[in-house]
C-alpha positions in Angstrom: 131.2 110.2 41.9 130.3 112.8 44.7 127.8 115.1 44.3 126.9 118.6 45.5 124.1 120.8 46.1 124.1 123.6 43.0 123.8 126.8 45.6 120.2 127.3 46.7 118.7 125.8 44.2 117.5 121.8 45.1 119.5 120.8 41.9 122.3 117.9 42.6 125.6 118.2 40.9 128.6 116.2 40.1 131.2 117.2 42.2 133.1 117.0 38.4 131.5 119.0 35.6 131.6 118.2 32.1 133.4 121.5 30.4 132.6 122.0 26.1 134.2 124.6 25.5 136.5 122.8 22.8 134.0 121.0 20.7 133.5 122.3 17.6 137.0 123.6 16.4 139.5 121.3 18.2 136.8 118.5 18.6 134.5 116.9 16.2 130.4 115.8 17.0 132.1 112.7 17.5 134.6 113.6 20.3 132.0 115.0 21.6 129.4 112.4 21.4 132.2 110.2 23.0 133.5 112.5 25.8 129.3 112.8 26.6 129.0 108.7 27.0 132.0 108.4 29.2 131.3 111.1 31.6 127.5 110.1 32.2 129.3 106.6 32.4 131.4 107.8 35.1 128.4 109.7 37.1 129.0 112.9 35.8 125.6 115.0 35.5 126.8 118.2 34.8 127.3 120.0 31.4 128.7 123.3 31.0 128.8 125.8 27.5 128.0 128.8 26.5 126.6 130.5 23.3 129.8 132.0 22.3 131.8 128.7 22.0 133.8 126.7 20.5 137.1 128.8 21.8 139.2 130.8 20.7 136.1 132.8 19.6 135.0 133.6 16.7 132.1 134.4 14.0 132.7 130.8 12.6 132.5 129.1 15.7 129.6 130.9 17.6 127.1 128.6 18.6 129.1 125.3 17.3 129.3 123.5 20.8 125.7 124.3 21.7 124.9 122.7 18.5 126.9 119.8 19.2 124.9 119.4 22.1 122.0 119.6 20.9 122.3 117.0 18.3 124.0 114.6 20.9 120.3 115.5 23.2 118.4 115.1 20.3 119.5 111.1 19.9 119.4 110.6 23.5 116.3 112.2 24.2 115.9 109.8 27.0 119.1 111.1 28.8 118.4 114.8 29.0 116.0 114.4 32.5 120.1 113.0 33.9 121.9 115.8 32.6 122.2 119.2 35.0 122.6 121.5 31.2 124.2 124.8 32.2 125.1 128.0 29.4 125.9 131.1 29.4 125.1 134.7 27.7 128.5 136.5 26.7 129.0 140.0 27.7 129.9 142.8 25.6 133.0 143.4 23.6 132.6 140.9 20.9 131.7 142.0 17.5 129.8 139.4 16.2 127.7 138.8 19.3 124.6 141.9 19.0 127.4 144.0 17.3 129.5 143.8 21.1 126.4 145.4 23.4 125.8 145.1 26.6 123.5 142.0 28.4 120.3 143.4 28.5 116.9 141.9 29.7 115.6 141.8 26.2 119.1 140.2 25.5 118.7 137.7 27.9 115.1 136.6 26.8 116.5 136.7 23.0 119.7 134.2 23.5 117.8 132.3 25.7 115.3 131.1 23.0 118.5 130.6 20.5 120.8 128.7 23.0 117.1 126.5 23.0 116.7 126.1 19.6 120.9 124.8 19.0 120.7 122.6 22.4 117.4 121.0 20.5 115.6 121.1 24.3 112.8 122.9 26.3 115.0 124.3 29.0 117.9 125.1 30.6 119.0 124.1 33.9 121.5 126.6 34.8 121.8 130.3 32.6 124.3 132.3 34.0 125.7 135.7 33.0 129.1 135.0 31.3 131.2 138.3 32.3 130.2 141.1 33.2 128.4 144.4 31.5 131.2 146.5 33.7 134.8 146.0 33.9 135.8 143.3 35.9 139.7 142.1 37.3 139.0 138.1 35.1 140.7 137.3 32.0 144.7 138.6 33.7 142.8 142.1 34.1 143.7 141.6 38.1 147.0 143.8 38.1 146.5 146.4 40.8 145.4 149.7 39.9 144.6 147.8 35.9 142.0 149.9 35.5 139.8 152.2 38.3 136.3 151.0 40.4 135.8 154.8 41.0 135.1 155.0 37.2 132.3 153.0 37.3 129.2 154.7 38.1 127.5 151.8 40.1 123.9 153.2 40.1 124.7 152.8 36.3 125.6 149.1 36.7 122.6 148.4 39.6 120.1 149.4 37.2 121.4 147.5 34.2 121.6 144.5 36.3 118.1 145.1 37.4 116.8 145.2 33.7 119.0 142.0 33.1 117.3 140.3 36.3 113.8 141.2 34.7 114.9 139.6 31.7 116.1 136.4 33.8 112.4 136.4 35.4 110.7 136.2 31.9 112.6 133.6 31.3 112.1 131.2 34.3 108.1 132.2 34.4 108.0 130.6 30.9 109.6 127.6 32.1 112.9 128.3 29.7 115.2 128.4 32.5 115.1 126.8 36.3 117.8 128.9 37.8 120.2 131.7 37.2 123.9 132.1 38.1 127.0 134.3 36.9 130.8 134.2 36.1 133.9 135.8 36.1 132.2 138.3 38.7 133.4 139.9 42.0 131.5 139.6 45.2 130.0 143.4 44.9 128.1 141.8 42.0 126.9 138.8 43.9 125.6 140.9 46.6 123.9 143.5 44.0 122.4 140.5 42.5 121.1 139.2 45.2 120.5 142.5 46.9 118.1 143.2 43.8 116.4 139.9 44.1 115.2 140.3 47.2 113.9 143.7 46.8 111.8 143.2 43.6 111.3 139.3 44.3 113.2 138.8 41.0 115.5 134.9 40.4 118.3 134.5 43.1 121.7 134.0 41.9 122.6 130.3 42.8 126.0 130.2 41.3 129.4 131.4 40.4 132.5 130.4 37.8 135.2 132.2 38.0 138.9 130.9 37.3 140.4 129.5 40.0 143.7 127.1 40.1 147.2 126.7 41.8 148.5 129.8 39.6 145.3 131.8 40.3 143.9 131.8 43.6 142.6 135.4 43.7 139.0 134.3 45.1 140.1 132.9 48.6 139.0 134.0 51.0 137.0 136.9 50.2 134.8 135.6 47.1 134.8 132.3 48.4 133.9 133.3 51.9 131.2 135.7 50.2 129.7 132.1 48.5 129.7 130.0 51.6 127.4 132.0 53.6 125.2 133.2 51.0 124.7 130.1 49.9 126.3 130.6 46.4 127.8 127.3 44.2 131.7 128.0 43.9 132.6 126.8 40.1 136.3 126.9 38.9 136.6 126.9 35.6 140.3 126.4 34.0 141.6 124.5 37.2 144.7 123.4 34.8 145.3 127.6 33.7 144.5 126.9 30.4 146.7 123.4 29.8 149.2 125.5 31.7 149.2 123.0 34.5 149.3 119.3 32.7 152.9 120.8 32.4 152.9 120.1 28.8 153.5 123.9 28.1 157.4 123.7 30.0 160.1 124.5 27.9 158.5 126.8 25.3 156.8 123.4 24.2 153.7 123.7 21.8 152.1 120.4 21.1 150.4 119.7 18.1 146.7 120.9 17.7 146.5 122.2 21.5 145.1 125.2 22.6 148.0 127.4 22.5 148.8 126.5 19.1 145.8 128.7 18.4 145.4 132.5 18.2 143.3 133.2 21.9 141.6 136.5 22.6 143.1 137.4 25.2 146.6 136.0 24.4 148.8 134.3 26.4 148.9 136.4 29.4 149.3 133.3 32.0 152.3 132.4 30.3 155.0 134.1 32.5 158.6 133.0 33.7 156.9 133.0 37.3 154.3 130.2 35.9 157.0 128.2 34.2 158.9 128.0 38.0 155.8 126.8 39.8 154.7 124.1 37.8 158.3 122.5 37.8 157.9 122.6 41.5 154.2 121.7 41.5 155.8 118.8 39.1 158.0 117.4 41.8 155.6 117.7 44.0 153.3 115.3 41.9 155.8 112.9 40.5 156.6 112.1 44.3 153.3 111.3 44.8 152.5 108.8 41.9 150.2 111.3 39.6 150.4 113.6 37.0 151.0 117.3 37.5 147.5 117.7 36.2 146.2 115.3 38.8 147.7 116.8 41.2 145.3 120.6 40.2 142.6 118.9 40.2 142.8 117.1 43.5 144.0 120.3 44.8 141.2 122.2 43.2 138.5 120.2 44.4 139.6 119.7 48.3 139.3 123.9 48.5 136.7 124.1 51.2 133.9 126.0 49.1 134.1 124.6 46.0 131.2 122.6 44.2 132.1 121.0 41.3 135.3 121.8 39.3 134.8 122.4 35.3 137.0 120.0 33.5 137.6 120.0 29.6 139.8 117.8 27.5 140.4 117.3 24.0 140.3 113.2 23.8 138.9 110.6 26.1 142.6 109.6 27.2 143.0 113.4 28.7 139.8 113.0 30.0 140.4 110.0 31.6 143.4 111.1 33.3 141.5 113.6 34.6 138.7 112.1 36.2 141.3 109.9 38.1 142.0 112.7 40.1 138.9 113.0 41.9 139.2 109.6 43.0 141.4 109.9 45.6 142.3 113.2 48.1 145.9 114.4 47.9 147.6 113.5 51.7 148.3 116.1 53.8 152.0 115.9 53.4 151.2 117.3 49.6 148.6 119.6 50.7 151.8 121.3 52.9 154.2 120.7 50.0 151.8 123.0 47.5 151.4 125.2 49.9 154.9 126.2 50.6 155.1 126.7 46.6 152.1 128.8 47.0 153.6 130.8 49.5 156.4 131.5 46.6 154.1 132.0 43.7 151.3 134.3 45.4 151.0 135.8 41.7 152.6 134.0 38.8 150.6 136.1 36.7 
């Protein structure tokens, strides 16, 4: 396993981490007890949640997979000081999560202490801001002109992100948290961040996830760019668009008890004819290189200069398996030209 540096922090990461986001509606405390063994087994050290799984969301499954966690943590007690534990604080907009408000300091310092209490452990090693208080172009909001910038008053949003920093502070001076980081953001909210933690000597930003894959490459170069020099940890989440990319989608298929069988929140929206056509030629390209078309994201994903470890998720050990085969070897650079000529033709599948 290779390993990164997590931003500016001093923490060292799998170059692979370990996403959750299924455990607790399409996996059991057992899956999950048994994806957790293999992927320490295999060097991983990073674990990634968030309060509001399992996914698809809901009131039912709020706070499962961080509860899953924390019983796995609490009969391994001796394994959490190897485990890089990262979650996240969702933004507003769902019901059931302080009746859809905004993050707020107080917010912060009040999910902290319950994301604690359901991972059954002291700290966290990674909080990060999970979209978010303004509108922001993740989640197939990224069509030009989908909504307007000029509408949102960004002395407004620097304030509020202020007010969440203070929260973030409280947090890490009580020793709950050791660094801070953010998803599904745009680089005028990494800067802010950091722009306000210089100022008021408040916790520095060390990290971002945002979506990123061979049907979504929206973040190079400019995000990207924005993370290398300021030091920021690039984190794809979804480097297989949902499933989308394992190819087992094609065809209007549906497989039994996979995501898509399952009502999401945001629907389907990465499910276009312009999708469909690129994986059948990201396909070829894989099957005339000896790997699976999911392999072949992955490899992909993690050879994009900037990235630091790619969040990967399954729903058995055989998927997960699969996928952690990928990182074993780099694709040549006879397939690195071959997805990028179908890059070139699917700028924008969705």
């Amino acid at each position: 396993m290779q390993f990164s540096t997590l931003g500016s922090s001093n923490l060292s990461i799998s170059r692979v981490c370990l996403g959750s986001m299924t455990w607790g509606l399409q996996n059991t405390q057992q899956d999950a007890n048994q994806q957790i063994n293999y992927a320490l087994e295999q060097g991983i050290n990073f674990i990634d949640t968030a309060e509001m799984y399992a996914v698809p969301p809901s009131a039912d499954t709020y706070g499962k997979t961080e509860s899953i966690i924390g019983n796995y943590l609490a009969n391994n007690r001796h394994q959490r000081k190897d485990i890089i534990l990262a979650s996240k604080i969702a933004g507003p907009g769902i019901a059931w999560v302080r009746n859809g408000g905004i993050i707020t300091g107080q917010a912060v310092i009040d999910s902290v202490e319950a994301s604690l209490k359901r991972l059954q452990t002291d700290y966290l090693d990674l909080y990060q801001l999970h979209w978010p208080n303004r509108q922001s172009p993740h989640f197939g909001q990224h069509a030009l002109n989908h909504y307007k910038f000029s509408d949102s008053d960004a002395t407004q949003q620097t304030e509020s992100m202020l007010d969440v920093l203070t929260g973030l502070d409280a947090c890490v001076k009580a020793g709950k948290i050791r660094h801070c980081g953010l998803s599904d953001d745009t680089p005028w909210g990494i800067n802010t961040f950091l722009k306000l933690s210089e100022q008021h000597n408040l916790p520095r930003m060390v990290s971002i996830q945002n979506e990123f894959n061979l049907l979504h490459t929206k973040d190079w170069p400019y995000l990207i760019e924005n993370c290398v020099h300021e030091n920021i940890a690039y984190l794809p989440w979804s480097p297989l668009a949902g499933g989308m990319l394992s190819g087992k989608y094609l065809n209007g298929q549906r497989p039994t008890g996979s995501r898509w069988t399952l009502q999401q929140r945001n629907g389907l929206f990465r499910n276009t004819e312009a999708s469909e056509a690129a994986i059948k030629a990201y396909q070829e390209i894989a099957i005339a290189n000896n790997m699976t078309t999911a392999q072949l994201a992955l490899k992909w994903c993690d050879q994009v200069d900037g990235v630091s470890s790619t969040i990967i998720g399954a729903t058995n050990l055989s998927q997960l398996k699969e996928d952690l085969d990928a990182f074993k070897e780099p694709l040549s650079e006879q397939a690195l030209t071959d997805i990028s000529s179908v890059l070139s033709n699917y700028t924008t599948p969705f």
